[in-house]
MOPAC internal coordinates of N, CA, C and O (Angstrom, degrees):
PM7 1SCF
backbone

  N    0.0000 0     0.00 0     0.00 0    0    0    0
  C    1.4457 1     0.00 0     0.00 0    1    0    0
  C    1.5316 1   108.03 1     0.00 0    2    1    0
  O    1.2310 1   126.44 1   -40.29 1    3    2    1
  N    1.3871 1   105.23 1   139.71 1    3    2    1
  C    1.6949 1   106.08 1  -171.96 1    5    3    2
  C    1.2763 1   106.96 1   -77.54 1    6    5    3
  O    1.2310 1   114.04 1   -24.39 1    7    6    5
  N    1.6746 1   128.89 1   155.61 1    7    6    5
  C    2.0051 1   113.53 1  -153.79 1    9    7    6
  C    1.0725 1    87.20 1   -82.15 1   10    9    7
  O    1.2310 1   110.23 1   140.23 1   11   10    9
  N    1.7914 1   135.96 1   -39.77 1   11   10    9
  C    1.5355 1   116.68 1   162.54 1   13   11   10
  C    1.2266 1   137.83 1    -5.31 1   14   13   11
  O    1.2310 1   117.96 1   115.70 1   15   14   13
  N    1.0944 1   121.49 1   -64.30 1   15   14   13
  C    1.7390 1   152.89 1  -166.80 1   17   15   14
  C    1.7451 1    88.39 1   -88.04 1   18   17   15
  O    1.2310 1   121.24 1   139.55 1   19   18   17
  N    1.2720 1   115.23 1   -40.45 1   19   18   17
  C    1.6466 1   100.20 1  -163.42 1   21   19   18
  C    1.7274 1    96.01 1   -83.36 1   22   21   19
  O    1.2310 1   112.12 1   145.81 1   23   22   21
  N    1.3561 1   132.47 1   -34.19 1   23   22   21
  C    1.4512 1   132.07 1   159.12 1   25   23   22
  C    1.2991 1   101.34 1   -43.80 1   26   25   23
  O    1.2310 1   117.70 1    86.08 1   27   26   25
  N    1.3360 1   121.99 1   -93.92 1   27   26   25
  C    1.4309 1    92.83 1  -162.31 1   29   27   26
  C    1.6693 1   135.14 1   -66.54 1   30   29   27
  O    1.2310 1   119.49 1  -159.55 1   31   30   29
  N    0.9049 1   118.58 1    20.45 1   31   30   29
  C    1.3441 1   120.43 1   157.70 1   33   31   30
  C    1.3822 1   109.87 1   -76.28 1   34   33   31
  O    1.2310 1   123.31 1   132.52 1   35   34   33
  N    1.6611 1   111.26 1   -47.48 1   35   34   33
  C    1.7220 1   106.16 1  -168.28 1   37   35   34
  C    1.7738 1   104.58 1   -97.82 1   38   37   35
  O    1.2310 1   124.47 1   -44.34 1   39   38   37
  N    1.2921 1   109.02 1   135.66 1   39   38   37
  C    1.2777 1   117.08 1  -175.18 1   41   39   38
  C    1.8537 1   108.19 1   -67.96 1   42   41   39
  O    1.2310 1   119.12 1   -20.22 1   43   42   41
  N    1.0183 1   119.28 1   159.78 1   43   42   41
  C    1.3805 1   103.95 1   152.25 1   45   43   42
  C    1.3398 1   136.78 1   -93.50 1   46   45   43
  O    1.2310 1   124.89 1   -18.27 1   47   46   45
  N    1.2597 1   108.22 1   161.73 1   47   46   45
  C    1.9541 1   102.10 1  -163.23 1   49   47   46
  C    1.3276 1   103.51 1   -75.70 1   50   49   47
  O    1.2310 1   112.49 1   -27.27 1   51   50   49
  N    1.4802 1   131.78 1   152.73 1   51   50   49
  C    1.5756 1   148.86 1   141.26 1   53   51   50
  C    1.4018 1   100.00 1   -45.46 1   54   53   51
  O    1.2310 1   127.33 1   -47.89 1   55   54   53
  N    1.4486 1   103.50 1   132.11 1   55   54   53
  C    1.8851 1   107.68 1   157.16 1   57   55   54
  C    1.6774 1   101.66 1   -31.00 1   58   57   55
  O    1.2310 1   122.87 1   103.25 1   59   58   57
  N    1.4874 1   112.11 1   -76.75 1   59   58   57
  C    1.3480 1   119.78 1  -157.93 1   61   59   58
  C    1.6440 1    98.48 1   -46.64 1   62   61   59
  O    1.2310 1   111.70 1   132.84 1   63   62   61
  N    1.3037 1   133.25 1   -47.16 1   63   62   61
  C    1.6072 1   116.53 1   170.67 1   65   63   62
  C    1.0737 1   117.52 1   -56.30 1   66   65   63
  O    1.2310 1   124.73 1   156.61 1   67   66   65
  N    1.0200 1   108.53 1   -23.39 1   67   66   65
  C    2.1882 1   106.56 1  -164.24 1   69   67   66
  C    1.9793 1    75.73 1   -68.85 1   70   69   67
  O    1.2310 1   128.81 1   110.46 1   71   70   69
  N    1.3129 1   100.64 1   -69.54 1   71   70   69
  C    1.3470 1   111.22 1  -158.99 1   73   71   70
  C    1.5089 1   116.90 1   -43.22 1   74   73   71
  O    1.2310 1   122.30 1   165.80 1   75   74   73
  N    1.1927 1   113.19 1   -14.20 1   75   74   73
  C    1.4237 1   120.05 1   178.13 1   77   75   74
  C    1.5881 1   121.57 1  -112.29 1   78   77   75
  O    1.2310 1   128.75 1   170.94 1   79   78   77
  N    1.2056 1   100.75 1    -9.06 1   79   78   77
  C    1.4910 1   121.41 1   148.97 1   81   79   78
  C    1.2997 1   124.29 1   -64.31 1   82   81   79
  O    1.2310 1   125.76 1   129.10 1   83   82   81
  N    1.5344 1   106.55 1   -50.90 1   83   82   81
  C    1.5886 1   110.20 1   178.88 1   85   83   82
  C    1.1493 1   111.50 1   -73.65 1   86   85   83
  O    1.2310 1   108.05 1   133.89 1   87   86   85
  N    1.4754 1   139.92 1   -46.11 1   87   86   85
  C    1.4783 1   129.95 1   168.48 1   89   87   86
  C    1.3450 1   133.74 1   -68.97 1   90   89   87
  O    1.2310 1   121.61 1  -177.61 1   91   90   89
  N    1.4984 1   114.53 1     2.39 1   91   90   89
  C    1.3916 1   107.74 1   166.54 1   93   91   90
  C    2.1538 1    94.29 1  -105.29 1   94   93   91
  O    1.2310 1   116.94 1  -140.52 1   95   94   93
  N    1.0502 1   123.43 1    39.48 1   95   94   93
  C    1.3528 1   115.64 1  -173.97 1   97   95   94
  C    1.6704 1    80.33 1  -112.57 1   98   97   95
  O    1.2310 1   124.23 1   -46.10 1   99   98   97
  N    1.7715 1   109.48 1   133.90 1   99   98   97
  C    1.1575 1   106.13 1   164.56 1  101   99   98
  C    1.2866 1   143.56 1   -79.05 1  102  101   99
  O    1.2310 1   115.87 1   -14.22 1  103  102  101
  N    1.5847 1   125.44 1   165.78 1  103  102  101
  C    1.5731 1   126.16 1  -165.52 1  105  103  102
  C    1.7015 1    93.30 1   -90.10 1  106  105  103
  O    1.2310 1   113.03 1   -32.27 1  107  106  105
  N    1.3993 1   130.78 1   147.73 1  107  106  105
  C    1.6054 1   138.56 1  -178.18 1  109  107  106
  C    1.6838 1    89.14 1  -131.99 1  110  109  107
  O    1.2310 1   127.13 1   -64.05 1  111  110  109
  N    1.3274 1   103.89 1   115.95 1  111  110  109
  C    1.4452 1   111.70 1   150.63 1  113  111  110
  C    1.7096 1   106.70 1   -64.61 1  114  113  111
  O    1.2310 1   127.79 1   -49.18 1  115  114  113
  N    1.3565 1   102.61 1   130.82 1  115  114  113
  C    1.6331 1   110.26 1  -158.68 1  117  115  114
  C    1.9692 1    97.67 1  -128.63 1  118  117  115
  O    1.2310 1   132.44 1   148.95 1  119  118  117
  N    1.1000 1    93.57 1   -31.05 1  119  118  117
  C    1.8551 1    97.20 1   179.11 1  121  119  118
  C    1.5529 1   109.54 1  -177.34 1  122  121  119
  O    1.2310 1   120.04 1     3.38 1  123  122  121
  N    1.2010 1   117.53 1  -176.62 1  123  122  121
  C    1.4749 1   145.50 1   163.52 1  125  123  122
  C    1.3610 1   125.99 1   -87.35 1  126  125  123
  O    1.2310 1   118.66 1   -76.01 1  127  126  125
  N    1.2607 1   120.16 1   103.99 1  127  126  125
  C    1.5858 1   123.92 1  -178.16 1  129  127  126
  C    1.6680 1    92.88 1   -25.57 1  130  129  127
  O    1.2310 1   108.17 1   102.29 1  131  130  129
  N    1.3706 1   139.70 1   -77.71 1  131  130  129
  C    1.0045 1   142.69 1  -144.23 1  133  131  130
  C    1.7241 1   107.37 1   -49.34 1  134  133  131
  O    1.2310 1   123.93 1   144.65 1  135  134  133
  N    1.6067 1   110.07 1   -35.35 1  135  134  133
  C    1.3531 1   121.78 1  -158.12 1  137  135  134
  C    1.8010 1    96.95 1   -73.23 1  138  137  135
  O    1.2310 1   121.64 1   171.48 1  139  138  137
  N    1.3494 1   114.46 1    -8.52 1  139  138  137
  C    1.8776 1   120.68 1   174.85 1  141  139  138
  C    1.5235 1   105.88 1  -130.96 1  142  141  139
  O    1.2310 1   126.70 1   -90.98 1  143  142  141
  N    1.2872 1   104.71 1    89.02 1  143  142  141
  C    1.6110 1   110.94 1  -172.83 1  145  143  142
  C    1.9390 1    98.99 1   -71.13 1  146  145  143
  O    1.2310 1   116.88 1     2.06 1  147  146  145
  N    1.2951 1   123.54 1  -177.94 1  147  146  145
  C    1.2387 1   120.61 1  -176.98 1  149  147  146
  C    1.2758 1   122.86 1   -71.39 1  150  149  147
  O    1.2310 1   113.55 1   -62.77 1  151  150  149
  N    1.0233 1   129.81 1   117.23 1  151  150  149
  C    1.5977 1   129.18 1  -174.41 1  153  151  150
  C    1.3176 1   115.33 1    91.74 1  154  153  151
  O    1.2310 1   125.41 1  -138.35 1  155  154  153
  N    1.5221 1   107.21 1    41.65 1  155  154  153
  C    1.7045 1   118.83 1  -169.24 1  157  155  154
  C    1.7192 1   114.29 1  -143.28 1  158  157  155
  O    1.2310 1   119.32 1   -46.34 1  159  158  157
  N    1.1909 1   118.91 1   133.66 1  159  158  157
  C    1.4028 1   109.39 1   168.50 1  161  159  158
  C    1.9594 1   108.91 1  -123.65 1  162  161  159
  O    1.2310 1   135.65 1   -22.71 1  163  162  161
  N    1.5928 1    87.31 1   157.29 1  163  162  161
  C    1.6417 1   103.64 1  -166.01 1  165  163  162
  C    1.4425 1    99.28 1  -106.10 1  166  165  163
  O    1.2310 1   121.15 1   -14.09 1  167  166  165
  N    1.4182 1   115.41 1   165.91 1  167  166  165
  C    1.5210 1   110.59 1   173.83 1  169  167  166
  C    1.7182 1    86.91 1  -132.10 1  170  169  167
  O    1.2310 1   130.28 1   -48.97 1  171  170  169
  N    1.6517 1    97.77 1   131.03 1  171  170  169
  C    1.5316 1   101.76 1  -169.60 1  173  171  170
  C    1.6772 1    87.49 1  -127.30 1  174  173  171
  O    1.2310 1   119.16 1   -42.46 1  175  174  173
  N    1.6557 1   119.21 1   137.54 1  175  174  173
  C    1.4746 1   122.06 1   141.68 1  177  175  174
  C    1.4140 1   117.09 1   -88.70 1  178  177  175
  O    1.2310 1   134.22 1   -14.27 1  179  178  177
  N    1.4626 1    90.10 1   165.73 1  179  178  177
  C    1.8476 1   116.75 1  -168.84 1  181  179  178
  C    1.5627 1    87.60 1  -148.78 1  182  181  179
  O    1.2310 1   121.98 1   -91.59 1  183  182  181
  N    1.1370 1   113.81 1    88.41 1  183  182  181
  C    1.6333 1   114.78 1   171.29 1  185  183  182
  C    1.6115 1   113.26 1    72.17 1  186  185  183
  O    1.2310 1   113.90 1    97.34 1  187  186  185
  N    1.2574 1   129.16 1   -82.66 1  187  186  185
  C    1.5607 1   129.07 1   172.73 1  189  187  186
  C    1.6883 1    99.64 1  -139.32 1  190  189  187
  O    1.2310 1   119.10 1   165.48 1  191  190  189
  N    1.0156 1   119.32 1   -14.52 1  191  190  189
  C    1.2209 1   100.47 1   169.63 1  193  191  190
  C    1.6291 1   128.88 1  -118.50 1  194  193  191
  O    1.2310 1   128.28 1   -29.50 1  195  194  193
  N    1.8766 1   101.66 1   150.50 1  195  194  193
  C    1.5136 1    99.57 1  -158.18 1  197  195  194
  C    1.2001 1   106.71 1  -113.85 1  198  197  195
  O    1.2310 1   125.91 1   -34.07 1  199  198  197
  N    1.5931 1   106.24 1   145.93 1  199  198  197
  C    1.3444 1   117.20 1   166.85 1  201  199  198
  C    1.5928 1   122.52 1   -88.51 1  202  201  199
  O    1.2310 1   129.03 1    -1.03 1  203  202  201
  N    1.3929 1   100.20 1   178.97 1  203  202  201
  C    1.9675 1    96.43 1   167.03 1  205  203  202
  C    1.1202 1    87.66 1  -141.52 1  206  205  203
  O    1.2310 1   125.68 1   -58.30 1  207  206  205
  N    1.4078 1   106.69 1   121.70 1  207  206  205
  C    1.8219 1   136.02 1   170.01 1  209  207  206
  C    1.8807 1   108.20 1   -71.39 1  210  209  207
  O    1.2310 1   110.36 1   -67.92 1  211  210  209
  N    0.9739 1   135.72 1   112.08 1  211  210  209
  C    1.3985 1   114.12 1  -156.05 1  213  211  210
  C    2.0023 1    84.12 1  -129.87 1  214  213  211
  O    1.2310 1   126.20 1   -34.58 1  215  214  213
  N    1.7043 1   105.69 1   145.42 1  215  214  213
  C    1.3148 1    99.12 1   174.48 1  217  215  214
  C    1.7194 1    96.72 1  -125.38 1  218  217  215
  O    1.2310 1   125.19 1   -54.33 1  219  218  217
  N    0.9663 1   107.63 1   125.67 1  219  218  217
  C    1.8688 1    91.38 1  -179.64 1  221  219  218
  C    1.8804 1    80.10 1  -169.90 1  222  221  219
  O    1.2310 1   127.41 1   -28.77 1  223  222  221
  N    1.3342 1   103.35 1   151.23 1  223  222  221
  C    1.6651 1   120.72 1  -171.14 1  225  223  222
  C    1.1876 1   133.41 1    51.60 1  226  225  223
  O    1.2310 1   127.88 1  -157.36 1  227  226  225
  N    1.9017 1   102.44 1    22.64 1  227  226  225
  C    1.5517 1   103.95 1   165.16 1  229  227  226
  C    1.8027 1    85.45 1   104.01 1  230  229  227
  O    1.2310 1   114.29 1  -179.67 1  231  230  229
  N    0.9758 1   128.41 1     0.33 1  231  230  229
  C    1.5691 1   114.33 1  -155.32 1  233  231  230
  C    1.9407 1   102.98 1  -149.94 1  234  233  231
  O    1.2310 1   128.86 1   -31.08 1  235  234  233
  N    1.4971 1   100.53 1   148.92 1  235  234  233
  C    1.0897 1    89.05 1  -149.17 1  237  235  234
  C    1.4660 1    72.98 1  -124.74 1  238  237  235
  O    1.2310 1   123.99 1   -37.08 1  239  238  237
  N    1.9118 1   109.96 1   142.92 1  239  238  237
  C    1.9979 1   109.63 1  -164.23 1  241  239  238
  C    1.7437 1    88.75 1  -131.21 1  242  241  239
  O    1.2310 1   131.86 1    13.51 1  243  242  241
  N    1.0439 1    94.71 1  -166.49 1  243  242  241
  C    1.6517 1   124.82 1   161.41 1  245  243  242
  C    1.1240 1   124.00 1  -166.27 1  246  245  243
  O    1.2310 1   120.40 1   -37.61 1  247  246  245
  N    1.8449 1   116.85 1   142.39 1  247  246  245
  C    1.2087 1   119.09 1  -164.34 1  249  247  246
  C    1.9256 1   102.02 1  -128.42 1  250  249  247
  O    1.2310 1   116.22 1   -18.91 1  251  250  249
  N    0.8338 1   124.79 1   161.09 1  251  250  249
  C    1.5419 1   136.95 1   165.81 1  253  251  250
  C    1.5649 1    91.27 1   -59.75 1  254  253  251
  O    1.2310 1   124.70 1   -66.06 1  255  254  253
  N    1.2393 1   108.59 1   113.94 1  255  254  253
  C    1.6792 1   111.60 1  -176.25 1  257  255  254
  C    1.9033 1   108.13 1   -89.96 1  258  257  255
  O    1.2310 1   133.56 1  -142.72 1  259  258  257
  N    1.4794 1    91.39 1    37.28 1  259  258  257
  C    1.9115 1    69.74 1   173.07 1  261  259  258
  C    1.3645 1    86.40 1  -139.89 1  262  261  259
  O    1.2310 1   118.69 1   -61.81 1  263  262  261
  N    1.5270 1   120.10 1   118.19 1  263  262  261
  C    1.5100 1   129.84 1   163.19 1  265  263  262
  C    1.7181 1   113.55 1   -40.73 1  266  265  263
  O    1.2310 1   126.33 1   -59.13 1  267  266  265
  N    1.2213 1   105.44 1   120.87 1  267  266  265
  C    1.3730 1   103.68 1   160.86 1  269  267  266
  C    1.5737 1   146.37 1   -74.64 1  270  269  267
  O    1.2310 1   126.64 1  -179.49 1  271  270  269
  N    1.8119 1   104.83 1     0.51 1  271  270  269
  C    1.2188 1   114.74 1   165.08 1  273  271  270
  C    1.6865 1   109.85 1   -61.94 1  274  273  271
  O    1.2310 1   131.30 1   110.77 1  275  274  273
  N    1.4644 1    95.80 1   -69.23 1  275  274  273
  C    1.7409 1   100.11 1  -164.09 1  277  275  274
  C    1.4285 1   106.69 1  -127.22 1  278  277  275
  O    1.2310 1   118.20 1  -176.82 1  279  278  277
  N    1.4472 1   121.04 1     3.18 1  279  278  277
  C    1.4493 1   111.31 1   163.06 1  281  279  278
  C    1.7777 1    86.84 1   113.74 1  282  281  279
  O    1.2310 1   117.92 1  -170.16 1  283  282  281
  N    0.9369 1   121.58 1     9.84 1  283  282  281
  C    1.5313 1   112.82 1  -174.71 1  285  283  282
  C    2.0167 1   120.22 1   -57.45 1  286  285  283
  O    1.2310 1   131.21 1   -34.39 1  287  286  285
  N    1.0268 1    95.98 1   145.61 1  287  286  285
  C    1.6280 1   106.48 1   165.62 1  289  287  286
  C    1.4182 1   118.88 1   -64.78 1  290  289  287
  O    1.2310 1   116.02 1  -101.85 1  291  290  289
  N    1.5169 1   125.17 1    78.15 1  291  290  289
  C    1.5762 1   138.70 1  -164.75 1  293  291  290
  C    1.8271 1    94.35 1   -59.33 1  294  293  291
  O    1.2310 1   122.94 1   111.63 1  295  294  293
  N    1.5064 1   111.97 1   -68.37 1  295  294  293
  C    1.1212 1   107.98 1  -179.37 1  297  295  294
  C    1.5378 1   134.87 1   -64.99 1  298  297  295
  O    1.2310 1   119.52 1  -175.97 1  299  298  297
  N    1.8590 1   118.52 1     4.03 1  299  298  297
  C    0.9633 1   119.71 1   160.96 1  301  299  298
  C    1.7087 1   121.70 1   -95.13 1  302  301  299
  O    1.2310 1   125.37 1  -169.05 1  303  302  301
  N    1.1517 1   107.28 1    10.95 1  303  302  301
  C    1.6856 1   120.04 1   173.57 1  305  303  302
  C    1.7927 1   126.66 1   -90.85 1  306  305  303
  O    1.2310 1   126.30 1    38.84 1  307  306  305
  N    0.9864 1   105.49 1  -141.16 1  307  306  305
  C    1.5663 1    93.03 1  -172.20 1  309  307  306
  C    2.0623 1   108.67 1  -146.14 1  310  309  307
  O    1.2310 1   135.00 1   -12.34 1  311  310  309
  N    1.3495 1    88.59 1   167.66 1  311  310  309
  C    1.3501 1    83.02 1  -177.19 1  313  311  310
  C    1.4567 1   111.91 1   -94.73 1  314  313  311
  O    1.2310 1   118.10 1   -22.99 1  315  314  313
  N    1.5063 1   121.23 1   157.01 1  315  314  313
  C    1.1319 1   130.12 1   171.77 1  317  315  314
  C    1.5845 1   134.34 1  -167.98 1  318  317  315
  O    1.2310 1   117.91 1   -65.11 1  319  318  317
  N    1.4800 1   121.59 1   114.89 1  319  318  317
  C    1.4196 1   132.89 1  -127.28 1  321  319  318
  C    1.4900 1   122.73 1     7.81 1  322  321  319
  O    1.2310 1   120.01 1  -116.44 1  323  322  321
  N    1.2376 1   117.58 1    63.56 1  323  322  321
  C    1.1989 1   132.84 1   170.62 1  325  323  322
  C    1.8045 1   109.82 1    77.72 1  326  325  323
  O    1.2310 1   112.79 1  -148.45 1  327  326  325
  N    1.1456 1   131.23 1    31.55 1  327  326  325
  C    1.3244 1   159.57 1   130.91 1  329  327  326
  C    1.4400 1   126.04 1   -87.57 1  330  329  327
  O    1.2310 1   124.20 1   -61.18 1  331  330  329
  N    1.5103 1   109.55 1   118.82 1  331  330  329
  C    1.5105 1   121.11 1   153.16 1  333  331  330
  C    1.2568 1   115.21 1   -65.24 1  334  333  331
  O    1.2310 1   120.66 1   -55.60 1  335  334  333
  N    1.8817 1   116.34 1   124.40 1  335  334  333
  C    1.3276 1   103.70 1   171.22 1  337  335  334
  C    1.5702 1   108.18 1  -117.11 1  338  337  335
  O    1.2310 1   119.72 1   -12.76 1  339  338  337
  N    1.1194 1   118.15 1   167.24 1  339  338  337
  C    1.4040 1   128.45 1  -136.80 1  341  339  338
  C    1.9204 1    95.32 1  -106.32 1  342  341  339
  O    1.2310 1   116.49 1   -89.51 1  343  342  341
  N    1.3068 1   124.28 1    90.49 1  343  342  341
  C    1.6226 1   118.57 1  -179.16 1  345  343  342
  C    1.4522 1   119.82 1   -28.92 1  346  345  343
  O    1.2310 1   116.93 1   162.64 1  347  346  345
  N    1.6245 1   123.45 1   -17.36 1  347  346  345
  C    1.6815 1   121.52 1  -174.03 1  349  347  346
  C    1.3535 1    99.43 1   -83.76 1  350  349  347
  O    1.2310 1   113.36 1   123.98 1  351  350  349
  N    1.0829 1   130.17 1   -56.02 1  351  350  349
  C    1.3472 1   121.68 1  -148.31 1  353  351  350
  C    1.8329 1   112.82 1  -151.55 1  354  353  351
  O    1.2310 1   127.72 1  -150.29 1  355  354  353
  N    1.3247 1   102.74 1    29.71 1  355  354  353
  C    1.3444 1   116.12 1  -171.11 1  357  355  354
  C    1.4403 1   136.21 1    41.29 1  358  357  355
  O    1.2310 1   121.34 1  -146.16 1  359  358  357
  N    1.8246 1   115.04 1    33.84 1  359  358  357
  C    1.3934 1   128.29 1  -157.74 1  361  359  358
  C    1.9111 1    91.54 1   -90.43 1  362  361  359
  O    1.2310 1   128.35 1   -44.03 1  363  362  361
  N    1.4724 1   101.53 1   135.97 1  363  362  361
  C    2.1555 1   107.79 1  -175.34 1  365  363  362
  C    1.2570 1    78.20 1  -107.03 1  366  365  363
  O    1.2310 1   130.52 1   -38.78 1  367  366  365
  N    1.8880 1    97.31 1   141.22 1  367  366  365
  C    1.1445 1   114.11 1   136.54 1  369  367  366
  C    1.3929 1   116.38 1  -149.98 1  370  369  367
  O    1.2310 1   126.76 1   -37.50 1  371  370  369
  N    1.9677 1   104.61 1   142.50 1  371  370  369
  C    1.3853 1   119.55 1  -174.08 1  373  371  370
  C    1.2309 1   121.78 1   -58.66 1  374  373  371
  O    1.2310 1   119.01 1   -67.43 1  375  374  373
  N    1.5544 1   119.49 1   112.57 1  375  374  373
  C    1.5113 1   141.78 1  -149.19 1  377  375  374
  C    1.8268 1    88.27 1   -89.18 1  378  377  375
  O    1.2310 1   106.64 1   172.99 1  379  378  377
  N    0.9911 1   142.45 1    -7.01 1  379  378  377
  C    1.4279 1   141.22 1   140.80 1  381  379  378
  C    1.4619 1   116.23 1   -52.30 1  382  381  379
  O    1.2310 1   113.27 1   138.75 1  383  382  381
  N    1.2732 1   130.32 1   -41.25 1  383  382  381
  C    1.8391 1   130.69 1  -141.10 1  385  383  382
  C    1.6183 1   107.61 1  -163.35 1  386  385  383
  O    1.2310 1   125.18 1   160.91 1  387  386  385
  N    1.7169 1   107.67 1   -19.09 1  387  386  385
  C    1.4947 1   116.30 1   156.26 1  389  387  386
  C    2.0982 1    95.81 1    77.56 1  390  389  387
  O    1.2310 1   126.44 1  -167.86 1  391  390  389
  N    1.4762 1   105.23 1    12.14 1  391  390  389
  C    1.6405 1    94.69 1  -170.23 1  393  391  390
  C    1.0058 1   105.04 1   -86.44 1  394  393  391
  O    1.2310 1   109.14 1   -18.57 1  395  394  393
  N    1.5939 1   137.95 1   161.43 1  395  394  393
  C    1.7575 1   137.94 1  -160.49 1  397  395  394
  C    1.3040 1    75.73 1   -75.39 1  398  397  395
  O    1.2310 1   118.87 1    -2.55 1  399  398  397
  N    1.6362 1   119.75 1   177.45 1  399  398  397
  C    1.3650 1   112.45 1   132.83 1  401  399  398
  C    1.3901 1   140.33 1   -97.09 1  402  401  399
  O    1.2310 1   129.71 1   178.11 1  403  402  401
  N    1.4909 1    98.89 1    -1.89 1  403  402  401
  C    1.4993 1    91.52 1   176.47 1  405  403  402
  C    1.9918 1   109.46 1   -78.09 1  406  405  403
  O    1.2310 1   133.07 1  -174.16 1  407  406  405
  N    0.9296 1    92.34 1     5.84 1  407  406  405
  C    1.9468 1    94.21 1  -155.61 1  409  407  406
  C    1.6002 1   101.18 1  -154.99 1  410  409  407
  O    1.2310 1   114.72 1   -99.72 1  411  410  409
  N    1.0969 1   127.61 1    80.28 1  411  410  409
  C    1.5557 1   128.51 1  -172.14 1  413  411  410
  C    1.7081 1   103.32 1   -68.70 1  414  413  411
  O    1.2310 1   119.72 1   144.12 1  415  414  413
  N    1.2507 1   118.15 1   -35.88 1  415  414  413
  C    1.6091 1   104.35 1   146.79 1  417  415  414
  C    1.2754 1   137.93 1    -9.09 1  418  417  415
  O    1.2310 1   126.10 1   108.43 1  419  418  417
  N    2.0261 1   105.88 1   -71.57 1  419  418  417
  C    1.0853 1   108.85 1  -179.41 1  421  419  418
  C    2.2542 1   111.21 1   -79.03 1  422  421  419
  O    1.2310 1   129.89 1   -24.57 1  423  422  421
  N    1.5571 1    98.53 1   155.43 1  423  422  421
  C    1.2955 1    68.08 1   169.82 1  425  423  422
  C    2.0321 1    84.50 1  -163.60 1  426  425  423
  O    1.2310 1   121.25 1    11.43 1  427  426  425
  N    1.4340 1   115.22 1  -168.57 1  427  426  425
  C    1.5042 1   122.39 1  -170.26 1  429  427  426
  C    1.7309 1    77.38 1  -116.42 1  430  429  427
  O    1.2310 1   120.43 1   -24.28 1  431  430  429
  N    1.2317 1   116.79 1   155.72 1  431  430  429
  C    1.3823 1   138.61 1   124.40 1  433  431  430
  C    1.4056 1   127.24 1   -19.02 1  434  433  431
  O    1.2310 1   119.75 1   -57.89 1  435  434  433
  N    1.4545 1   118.08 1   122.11 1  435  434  433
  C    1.7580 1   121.56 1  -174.45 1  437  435  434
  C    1.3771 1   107.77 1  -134.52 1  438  437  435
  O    1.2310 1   131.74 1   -58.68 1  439  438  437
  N    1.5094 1    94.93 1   121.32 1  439  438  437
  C    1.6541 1   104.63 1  -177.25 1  441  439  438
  C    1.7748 1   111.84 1  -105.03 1  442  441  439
  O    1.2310 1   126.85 1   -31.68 1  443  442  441
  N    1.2192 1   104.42 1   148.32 1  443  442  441
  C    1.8296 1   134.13 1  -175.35 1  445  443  442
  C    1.8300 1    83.42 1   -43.41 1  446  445  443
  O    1.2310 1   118.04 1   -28.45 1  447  446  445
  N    1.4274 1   121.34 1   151.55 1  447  446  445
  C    1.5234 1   129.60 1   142.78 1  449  447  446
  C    1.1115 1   107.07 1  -147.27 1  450  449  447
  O    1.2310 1   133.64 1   -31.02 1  451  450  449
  N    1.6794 1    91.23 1   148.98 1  451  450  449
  C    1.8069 1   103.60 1   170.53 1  453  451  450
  C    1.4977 1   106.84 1  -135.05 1  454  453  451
  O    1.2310 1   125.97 1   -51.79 1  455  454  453
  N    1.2347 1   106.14 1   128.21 1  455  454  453
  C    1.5575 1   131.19 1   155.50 1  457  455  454
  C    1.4111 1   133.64 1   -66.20 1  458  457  455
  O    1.2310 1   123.91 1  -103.09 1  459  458  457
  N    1.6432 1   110.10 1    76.91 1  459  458  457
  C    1.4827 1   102.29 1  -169.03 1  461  459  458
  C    1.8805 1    95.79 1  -125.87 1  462  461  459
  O    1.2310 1   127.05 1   -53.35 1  463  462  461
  N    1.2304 1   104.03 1   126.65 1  463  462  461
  C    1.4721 1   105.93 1   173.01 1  465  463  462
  C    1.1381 1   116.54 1    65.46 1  466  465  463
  O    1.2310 1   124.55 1  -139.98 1  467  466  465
  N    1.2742 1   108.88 1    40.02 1  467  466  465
  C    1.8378 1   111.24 1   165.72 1  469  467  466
  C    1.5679 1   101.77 1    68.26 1  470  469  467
  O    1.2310 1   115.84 1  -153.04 1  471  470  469
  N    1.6731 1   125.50 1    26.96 1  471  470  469
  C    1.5080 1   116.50 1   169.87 1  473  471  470
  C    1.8325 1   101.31 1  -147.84 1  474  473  471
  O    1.2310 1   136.43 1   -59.03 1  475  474  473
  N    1.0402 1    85.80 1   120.97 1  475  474  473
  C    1.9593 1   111.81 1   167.21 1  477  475  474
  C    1.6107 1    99.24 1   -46.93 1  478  477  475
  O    1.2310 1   120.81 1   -76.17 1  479  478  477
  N    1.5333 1   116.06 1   103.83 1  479  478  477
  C    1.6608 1   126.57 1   167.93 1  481  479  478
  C    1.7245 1    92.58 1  -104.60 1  482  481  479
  O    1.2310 1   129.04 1   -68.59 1  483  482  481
  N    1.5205 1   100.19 1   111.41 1  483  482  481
  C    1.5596 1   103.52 1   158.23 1  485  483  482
  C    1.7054 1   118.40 1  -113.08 1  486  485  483
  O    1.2310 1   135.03 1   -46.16 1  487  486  485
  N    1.4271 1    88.52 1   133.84 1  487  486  485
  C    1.7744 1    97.08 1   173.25 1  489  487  486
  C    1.5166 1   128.54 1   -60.99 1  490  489  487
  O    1.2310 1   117.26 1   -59.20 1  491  490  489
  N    1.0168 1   122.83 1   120.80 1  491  490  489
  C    1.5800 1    95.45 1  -169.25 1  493  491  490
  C    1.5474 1    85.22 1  -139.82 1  494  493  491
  O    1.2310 1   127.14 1   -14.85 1  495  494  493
  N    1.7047 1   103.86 1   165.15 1  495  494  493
  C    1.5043 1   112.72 1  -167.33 1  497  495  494
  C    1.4270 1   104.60 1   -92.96 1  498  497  495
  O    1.2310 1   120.10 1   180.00 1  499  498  497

């Protein structure tokens, strides 16, 4: 089906649904603060798909762990001024907002975290 045709079939959501969508989505203990020391990212699964746990500016994020250039391992790469870069082909993206930097257009997926008791709870859909 052309995404044309598939838009208008599906309505778009109200804030207040989005918003009530996102809080009934559950929290996944995903790791241990300790296991992403500062200036480090983790690659965590949730069934088959992986995230990258990233700790850099005091703050601890999550990104859709599969690069959209070439399929790269986001959470097996490294940090750098507050960009994840991607081990295939050296593509950053801001572990705040997940946008490339060459192209704030392009960007990865960014998931909710909570820090309770020394363990990384990520929201996932």
């Amino acid at each position: 089906m052309p995404a044309a045709a598939l838009h208008l079939r599906c309505p778009r959501l109200t804030i207040a649904a989005r918003v009530a969508l996102t809080e009934s989505m559950p929290y996944l203990k995903v790791a241990n603060v300790e296991e992403v020391p500062h200036d480090s990212v983790l690659e965590v699964m949730v069934g088959q798909q992986p995230y990258a746990i990233c700790h850099t500016g005091g703050a601890i994020t999550a990104l859709n762990g599969i690069c959209p250039h070439r399929g790269g391992p986001l959470g097996q790469g490294q940090i750098h001024d507050g960009h994840v870069v991607c081990p295939y082909h050296l593509w950053e993206f801001d572990c705040r907002t997940g946008e490339y930097d060459l192209d704030s257009a392009r960007r990865v997926a960014t998931y909710e975290v909570r820090v309770e008791d020394g363990e990384i709870l990520l929201q996932v859909p």
